[in-house]
Backbone as a ProteinNet text record, in pm:
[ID]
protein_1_A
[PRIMARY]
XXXXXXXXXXXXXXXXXXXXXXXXXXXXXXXXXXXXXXXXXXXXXXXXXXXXXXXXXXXXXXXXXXXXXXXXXXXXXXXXXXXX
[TERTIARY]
907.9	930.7	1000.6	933.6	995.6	1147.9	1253.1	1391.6	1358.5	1291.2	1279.8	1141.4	1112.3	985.4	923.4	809.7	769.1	768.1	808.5	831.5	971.4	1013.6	1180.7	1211.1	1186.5	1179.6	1125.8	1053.9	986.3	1058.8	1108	1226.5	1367.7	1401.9	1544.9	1487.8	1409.4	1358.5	1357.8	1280.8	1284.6	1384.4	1494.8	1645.3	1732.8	1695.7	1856.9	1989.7	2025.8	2175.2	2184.5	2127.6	2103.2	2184.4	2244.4	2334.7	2249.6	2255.3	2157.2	2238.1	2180.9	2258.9	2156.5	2211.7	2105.8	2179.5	2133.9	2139.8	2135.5	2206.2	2181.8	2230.1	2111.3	2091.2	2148.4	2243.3	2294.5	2284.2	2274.9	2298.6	2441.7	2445.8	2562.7	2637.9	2774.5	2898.6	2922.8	2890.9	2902.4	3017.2	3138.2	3279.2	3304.5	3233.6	3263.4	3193.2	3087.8	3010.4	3107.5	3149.2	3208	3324.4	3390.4	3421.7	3334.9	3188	3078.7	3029.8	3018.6	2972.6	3037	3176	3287.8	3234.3	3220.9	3244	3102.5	2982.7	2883.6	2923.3	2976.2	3038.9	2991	2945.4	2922.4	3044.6	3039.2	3098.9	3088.4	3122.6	3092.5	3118	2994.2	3045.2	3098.1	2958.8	2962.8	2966.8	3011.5	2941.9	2890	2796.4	2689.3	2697.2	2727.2	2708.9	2636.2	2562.6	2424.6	2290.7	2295	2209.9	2257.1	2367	2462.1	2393.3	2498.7	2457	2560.2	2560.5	2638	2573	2648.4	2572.5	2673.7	2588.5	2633	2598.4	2669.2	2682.5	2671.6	2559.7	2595.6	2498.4	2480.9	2384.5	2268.2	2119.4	2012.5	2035.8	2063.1	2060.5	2167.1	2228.9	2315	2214.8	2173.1	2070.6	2000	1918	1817.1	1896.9	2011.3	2023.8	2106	2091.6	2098.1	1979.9	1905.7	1752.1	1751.5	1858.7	1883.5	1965.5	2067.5	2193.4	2140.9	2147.5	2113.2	2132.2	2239.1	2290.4	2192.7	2163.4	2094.8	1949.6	1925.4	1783.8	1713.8	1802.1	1666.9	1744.3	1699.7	1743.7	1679	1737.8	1678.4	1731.6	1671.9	1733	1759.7	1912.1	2008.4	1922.7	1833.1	1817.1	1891.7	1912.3	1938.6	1834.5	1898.2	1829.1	1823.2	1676.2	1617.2	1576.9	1592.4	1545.2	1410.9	1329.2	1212.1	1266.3
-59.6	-134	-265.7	-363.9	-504.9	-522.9	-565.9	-615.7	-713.8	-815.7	-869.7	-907	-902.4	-945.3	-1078	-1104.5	-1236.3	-1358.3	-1344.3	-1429.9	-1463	-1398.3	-1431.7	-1505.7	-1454.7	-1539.1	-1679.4	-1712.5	-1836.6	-1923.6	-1851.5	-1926.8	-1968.1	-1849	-1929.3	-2013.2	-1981.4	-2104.4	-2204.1	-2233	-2356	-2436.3	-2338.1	-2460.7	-2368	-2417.2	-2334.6	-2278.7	-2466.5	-2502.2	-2417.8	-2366.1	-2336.1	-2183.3	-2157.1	-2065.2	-1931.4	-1848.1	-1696.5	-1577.2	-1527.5	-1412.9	-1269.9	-1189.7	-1113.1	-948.7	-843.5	-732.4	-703.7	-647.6	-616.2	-437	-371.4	-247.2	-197.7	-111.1	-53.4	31.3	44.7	178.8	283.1	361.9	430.6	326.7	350.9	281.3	144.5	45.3	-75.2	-136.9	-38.3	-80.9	-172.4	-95.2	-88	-235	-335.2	-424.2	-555.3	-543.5	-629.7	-746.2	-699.9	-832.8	-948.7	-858.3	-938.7	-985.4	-928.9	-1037.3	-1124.5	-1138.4	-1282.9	-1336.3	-1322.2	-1375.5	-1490.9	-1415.1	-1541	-1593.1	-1546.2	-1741.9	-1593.5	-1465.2	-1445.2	-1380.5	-1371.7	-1367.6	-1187.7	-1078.6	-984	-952.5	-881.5	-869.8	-699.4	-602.3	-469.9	-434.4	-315.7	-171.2	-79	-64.7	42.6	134.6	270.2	414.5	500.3	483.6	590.2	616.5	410.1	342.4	297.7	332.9	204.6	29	-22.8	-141.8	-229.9	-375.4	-462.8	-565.8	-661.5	-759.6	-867.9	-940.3	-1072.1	-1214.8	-1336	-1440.7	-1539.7	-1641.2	-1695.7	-1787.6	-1874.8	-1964.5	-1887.2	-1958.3	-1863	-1873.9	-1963.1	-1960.1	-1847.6	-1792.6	-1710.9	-1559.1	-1582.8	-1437.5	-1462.2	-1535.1	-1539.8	-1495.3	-1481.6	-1429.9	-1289.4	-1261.9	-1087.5	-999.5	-1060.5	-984.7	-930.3	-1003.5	-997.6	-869.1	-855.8	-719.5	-570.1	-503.3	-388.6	-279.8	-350.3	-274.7	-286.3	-379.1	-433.2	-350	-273	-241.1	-286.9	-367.1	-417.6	-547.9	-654.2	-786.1	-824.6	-812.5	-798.5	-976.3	-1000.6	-1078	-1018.4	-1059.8	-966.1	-1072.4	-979.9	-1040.9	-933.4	-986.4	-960.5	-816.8	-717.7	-573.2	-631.1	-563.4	-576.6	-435	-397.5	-298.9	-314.3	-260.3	-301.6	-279.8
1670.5	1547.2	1580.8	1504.1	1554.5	1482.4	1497.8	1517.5	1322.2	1335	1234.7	1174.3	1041.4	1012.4	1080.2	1060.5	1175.4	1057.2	934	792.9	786.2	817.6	789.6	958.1	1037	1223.1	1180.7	1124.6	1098.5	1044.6	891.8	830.4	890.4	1009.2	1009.4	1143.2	1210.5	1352.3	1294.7	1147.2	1120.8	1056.9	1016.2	972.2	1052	1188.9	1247.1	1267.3	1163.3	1110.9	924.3	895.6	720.4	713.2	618.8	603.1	570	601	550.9	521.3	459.7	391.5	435.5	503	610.5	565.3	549.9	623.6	756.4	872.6	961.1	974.5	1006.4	1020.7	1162.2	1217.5	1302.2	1401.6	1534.7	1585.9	1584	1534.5	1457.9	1400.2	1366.5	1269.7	1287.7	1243	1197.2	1228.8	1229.3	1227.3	1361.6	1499.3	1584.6	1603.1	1535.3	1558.6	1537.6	1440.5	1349.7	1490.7	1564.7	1631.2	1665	1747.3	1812.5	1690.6	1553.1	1483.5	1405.5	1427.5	1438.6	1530.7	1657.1	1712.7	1725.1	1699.3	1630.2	1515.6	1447.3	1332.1	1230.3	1236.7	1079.5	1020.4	899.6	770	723.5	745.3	700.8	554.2	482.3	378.3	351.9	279.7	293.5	414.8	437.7	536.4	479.3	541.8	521.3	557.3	541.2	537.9	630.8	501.4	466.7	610.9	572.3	649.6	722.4	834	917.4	921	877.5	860.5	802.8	817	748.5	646.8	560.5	516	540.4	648.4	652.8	609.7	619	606.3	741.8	788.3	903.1	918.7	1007	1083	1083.6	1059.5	1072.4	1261.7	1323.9	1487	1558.8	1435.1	1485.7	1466.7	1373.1	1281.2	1426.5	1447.3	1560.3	1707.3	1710.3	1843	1836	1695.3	1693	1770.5	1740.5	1804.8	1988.6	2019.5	2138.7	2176.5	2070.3	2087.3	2019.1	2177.1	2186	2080.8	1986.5	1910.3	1766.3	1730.6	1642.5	1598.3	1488.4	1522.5	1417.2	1290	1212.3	1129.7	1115.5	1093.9	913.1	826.5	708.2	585.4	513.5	407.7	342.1	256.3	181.7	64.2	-6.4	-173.8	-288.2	-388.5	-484.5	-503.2	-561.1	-608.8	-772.8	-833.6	-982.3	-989.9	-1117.8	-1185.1	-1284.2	-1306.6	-1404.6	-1542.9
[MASK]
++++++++++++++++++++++++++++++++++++++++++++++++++++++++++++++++++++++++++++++++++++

């Protein structure tokens, strides 16, 4: 399974510097992630549970070099949830 959709890779390649608001999905507890992802410039918001995972805030050039950490297994855009 690929790391990130090949639609959302497109979008942040093309504004590198542009702020994104991402899910990132976990291998086990999230807690333990959270320095390394200070330490790329992001912004944590939730932790995730259920689904280990965080929602962050950051550089899409920062999102783009999650794909790289072993830890990382799925790179998502945090949109807004709707109900019908």
């Amino acid at each position: 399974m690929e790391k990130m959709a090949p639609a959302l890779h497109q979008k942040l390649g093309a504004s590198p510097d542009s702020i994104v608001a991402l899910i990132v999905r976990t291998d086990g507890d999230p807690a333990r992630y959270l320095p390394r992802l200070a330490e790329l410039g992001f912004a944590v918001g939730h932790q995730f549970r259920l689904l280990p995972g965080v929602s962050v805030r950051g550089r899409a050039r920062a999102a783009l070099s999650l794909l790289d950490e072993a830890w990382v297994l799925r790179v998502e855009e945090d949109q807004p949830v709707t109900t019908m």
